[in-house]
N, C-alpha and C positions, 0 to 999 in steps of 0.2 A: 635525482641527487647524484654528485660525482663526486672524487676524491677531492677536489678544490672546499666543496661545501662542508663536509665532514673535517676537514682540516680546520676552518676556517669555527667551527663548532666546538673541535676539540682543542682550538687555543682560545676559546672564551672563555670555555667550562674548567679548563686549567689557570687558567690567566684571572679570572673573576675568585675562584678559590682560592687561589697566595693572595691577593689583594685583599682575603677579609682579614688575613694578621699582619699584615704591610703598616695600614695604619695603626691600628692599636699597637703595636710596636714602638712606631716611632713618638707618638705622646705618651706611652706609657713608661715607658725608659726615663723621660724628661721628669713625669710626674714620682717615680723610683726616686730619682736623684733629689729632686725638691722635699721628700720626706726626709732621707737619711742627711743631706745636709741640716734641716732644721732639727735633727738629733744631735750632729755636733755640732752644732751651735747653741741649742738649749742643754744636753746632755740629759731631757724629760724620755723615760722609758718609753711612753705609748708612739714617738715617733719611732721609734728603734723597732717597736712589734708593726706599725706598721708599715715599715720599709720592708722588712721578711715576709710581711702577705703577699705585700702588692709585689713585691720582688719576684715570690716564688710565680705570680701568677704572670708574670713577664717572660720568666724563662720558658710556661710551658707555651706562650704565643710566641716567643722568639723560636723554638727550637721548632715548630711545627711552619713558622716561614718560610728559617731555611729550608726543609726538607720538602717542601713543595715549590719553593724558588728555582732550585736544580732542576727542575723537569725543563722551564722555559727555555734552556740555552737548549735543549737536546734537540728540543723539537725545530729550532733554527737552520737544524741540518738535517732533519727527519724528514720533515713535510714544507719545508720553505727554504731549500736551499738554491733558488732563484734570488730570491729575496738578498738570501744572505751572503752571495756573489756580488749585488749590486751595490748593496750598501755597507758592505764589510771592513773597509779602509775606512770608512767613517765611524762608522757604529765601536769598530774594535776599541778607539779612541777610550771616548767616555766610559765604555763599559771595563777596560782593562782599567782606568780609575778609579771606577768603582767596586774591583775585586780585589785591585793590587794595595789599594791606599786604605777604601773608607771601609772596606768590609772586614779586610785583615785588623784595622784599626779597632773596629767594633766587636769583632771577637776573642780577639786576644786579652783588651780588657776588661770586657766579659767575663773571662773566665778566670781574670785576676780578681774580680768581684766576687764571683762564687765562694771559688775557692783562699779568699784575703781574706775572707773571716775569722778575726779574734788571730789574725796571723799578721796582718801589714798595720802600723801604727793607722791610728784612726783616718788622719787627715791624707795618708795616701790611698787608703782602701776609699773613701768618697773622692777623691781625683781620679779613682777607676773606671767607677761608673758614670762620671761627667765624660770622660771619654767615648767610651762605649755608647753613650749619649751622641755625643758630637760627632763620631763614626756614621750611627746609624742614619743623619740627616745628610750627612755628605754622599753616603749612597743613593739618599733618596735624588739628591739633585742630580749627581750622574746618570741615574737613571730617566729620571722626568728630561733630561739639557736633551737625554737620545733621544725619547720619545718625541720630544719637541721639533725634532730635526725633520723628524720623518710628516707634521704639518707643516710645516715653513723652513725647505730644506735652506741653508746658508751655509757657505764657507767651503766650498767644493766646487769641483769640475768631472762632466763626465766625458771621461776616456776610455775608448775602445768598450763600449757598453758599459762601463763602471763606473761609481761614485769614487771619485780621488776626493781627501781632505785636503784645501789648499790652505784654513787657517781653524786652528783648534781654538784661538779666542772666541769665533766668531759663533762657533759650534757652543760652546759652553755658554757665552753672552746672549743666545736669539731671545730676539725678544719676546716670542712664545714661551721661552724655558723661564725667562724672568716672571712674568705672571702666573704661566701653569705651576714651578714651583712653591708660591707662598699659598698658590689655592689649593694645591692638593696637600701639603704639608699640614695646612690652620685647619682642612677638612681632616685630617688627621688627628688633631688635637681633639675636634670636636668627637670624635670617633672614642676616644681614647675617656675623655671626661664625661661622654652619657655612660660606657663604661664603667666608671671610677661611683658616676650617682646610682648605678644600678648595684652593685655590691654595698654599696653604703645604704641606703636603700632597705634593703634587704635585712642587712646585719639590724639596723636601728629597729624595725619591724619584730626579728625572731629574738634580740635581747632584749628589748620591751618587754614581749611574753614572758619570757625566760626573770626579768625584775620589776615588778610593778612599781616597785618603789619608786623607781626612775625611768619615767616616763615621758620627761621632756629635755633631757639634754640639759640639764640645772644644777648638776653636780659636776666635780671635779672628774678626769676622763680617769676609771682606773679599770681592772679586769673584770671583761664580761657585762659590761656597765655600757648604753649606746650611749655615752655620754665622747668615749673615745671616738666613733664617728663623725660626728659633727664637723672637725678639723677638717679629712679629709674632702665631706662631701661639698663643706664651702669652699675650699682649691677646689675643686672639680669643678662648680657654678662661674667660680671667675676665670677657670680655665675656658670653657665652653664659652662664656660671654665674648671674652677679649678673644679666640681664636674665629668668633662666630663673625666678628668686622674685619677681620683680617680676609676671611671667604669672602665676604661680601663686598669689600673694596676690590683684592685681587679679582673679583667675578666681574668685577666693572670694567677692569681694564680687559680679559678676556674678553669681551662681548665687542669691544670695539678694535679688537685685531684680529677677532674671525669678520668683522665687516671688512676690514682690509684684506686676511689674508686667507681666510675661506668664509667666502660667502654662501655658499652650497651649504654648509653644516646652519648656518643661521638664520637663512630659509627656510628648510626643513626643521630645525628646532619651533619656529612658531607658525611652520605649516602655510607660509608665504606662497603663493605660486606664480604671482605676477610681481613687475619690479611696481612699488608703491612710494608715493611721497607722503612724509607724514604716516608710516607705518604703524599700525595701531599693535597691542599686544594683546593675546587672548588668554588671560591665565585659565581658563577651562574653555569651552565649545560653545559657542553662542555669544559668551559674556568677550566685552573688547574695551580696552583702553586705547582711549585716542592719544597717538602719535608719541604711544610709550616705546614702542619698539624703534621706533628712528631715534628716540632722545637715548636711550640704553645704548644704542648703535654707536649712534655718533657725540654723542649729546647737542645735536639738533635736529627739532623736534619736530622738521620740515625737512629734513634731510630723506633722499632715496634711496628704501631697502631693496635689492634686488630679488626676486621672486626665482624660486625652484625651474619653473619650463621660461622662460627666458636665461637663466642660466645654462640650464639642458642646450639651449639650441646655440648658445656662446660656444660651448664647450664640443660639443659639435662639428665645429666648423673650426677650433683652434687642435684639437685631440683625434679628430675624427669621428664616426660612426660609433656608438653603445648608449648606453646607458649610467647617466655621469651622476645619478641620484642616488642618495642613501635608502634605507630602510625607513621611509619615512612616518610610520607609527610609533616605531622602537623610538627612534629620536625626537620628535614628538614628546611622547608620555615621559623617559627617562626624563627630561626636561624638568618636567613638573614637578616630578616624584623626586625631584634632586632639589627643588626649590622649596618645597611644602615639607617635605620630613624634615631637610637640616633647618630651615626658617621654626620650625615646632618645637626643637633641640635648643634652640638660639633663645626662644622664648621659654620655654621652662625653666631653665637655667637663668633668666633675666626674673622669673618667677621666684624662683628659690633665693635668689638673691636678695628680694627684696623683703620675703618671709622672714631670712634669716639675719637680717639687719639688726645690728647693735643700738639699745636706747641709749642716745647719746645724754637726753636729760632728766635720767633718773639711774639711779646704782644699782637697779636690780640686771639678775643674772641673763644671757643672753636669749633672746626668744627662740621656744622649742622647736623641734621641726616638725609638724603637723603628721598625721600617721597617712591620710590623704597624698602627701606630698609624696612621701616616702614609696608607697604606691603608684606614686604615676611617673616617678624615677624608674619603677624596676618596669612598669611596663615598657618606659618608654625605649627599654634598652635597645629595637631594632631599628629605633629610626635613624641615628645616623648615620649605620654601617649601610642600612636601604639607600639613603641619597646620598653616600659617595661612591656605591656600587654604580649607582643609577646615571651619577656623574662620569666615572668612566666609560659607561654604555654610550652614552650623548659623547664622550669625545671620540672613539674610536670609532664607533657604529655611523657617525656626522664625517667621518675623513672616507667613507668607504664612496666610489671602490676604489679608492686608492689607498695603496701600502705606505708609497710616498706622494705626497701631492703633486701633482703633475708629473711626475719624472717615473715612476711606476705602478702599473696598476695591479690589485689583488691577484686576476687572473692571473697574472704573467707572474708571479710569486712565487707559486708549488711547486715543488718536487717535479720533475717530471714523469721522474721512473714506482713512483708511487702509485699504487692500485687503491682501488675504491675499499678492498676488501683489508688490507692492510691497517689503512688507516681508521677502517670499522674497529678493529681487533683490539687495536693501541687505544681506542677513543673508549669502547666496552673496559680497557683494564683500568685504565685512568679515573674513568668515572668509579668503578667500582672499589681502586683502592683508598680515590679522594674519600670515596664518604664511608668507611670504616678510620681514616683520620679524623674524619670530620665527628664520629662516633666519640673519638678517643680524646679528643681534644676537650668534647662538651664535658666528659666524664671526670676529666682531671680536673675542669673549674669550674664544674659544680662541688664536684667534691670538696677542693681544696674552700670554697666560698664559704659551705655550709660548716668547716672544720672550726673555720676562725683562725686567728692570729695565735699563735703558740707563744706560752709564757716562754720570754728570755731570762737568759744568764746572767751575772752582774759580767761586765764587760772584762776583758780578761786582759785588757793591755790599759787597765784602769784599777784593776783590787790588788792586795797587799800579795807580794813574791812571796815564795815561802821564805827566804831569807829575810824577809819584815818582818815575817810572825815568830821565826826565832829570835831575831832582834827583842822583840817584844815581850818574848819569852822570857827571856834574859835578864831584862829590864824589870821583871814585875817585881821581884823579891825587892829590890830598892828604893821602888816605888811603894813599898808597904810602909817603909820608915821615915 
């Protein structure tokens, strides 16, 4: 093992841990704002308490992002500052957009959200966090348009060893970034609403115990009562539904521009090794669908997959002499385990949907939500975040060993004046502080989970001034006669 490998470890093991509040971020901000709007717009208390849960439990995944997001720029110039000479006129682009525009954006009204409570008139204090909302997606694409760059470099020249940007449209526009965006976003969503049914979940479960009375969700939502759930946990089911075709469309179009523009990662994803016509798919080891991987590819179902060691020996004779394969088990299983958990998510939530379906012909009250279901809500809580983990394993772990596809490869990437033992030292602190975060983080949402939603105030830019109540004052003795 050398400093390259240890690098290359210690920006997964960092890179995989901001990624787990990356997405629940950016669907939970959305699902934030879709609460406290339907509070001013119905003006019904139980939206208002649950904008303040689910709020507070946004802030404590936003604020543990950023504080593990900073580490990645550092290590750009730590242990990759090869890397970050070649591609630094380009990369500077989008990422200076996404600190100068969408992050400043998202935390500034942020922080007019926290702190706009019962101080900024209603309807600008909800323009806050629509904001902070809209921030947080426009970072997400700055950052995915880079990422994109580095599979399907476009809209540059290299000069004297380095990437020049010759058109920043082109860079924002790739058509990698337009697909990898809407997938990684809607897997986001999905991420955010197993989330949202696992607290819900939960809550309907321990206030059942807590009121036998009400049992099914048949009463009016008011405190302590799981009748207030219900609201949420069905956003959550349509969230998950509708974000769950959005993956699976954008996953379509993916699939058929790694056949254009890496074929190496789609080979190895279904473990291809020779070029095939009519390419079959294997969702597990033995079992194969005929000539599903050529119709996914291309959508013809006769069309030619190219195979792992015929690509090796292209690559070869275009690149030169190594080794031009991935990790081909990691990519492999991530594969699957990115197909099966989020397709399981997709379907529970298509489950609960249909449990929780209103009788349209008869006036009784809405059907309860089974204590079963509620149950396999909270269990289900890790599988989304497993297959969008799993999903960025398959794309990054499928581009190797290239940094940037054809134009750089991982070796040539590192630090050079970095030692083996150095980057042991940083990789030991990392890990070690990550998961005392990772400690703290569980602490505060479980805690905050099991607390429940705190009774609210009557709204303060809504009850009588004191100068009404002397008005009133005033007025009573007149009013007696």
């Amino acid at each position: 093992m050398d400093a390259l490998d240890l690098a290359r470890w210690q920006f997964g093991v960092t890179t995989v841990y901001h990624f787990l509040f990356v997405p629940l971020t950016i669907g939970l901000g959305v699902f934030v704002a879709g609460l406290q709007t339907a509070w001013h717009r119905t003006g019904k208390e139980h939206y208002l308490r649950l904008t303040k849960f689910f709020g507070k439990l946004f802030l404590i995944n936003f604020g543990m992002g950023v504080v593990t997001g900073i580490v990645q720029e550092f290590q750009f110039g730590m242990n990759w500052s090869e890397y970050s000479i070649f591609v630094g006129d380009v990369f500077g682009a989008p990422l200076a957009l996404e600190a100068l525009l969408a992050f400043f954006l998202e935390s500034t009204f942020l922080g007019l959200w926290i702190f706009g409570w019962d101080k900024l008139p209603k309807r600008v204090h909800l323009a806050t966090i629509w904001a902070a909302v809209i921030g947080s997606n426009l970072s997400a694409y700055f950052i995915l348009a880079a990422n994109a760059w580095m599979k399907h470099p476009v809209g540059y020249e290299v000069v004297d060893g380095r990437a020049r940007m010759t058109d920043l449209w082109a860079v924002l526009t790739n058509s990698t970034a337009l697909a990898q965006v809407p997938h990684v976003v809607g897997g986001a969503f999905v991420v955010a609403g197993g989330f949202v049914l696992a607290v819900c979940g939960y809550r309907i479960l321990r206030e059942r115990r807590n009121d036998p009375a009400d049992p099914g969700l048949t009463t009016p939502a008011r405190e302590g009562s799981a009748s207030m759930w219900r609201t949420p946990m069905r956003a959550a089911l349509v969230m998950v539904a509708i974000a769950g075709v959005v993956v699976v469309g954008s996953g379509d179009t993916s699939a058929r521009l790694l056949y254009e523009q890496q074929p190496m990662k789609l080979a190895a994803a279904e473990g291809l090794r020779h070029d095939t016509a009519g390419a079959p798919f294997s969702p597990v080891p033995g079992v194969e669908v005929p000539r599903l991987l050529s119709f996914l590819s291309t959508h013809d179902p006769n069309a030619v997959v190219q195979g792992t060691e015929n690509l090796q020996a292209t690559f070869e004779k275009q690149f030169g002499p190594g080794d031009y394969r991935p990790n081909l088990p990691v990519v492999y299983w991530s594969f699957r385990v990115m197909i099966v958990f989020g397709l399981s998510t997709v379907a529970l939530a298509a489950l609960g949907l249909w449990l929780t379906r209103r009788r349209r012909r008869t006036p009784r009250p809405p059907r309860e939500i089974p204590a079963w279901f509620a149950r396999a809500c909270v269990l289900a809580l890790p599988l989304p975040t497993i297959a969008i983990i799993a999903g960025w394993l398959l794309s990054e772990v499928g581009r190797q060993p290239w940094t940037v596809q054809g134009e750089l490869l991982t070796a040539a990437s590192v630090s050079p004046g970095v030692s083996l033992t150095e980057v042991a030292i940083s990789l030991a602190i990392f890990t070690a502080l990550y998961g005392v975060l990772a400690l703290a983080e569980a602490v505060l949402l479980v805690r905050h989970v099991r607390t429940g939603p705190e009774p609210v105030s009557p709204d303060p830019l809504t009850r009588p001034s004191h100068d009404d109540e002397d008005r009133a004052a005033r007025l009573q003795p007149t009013l007696m006669y």
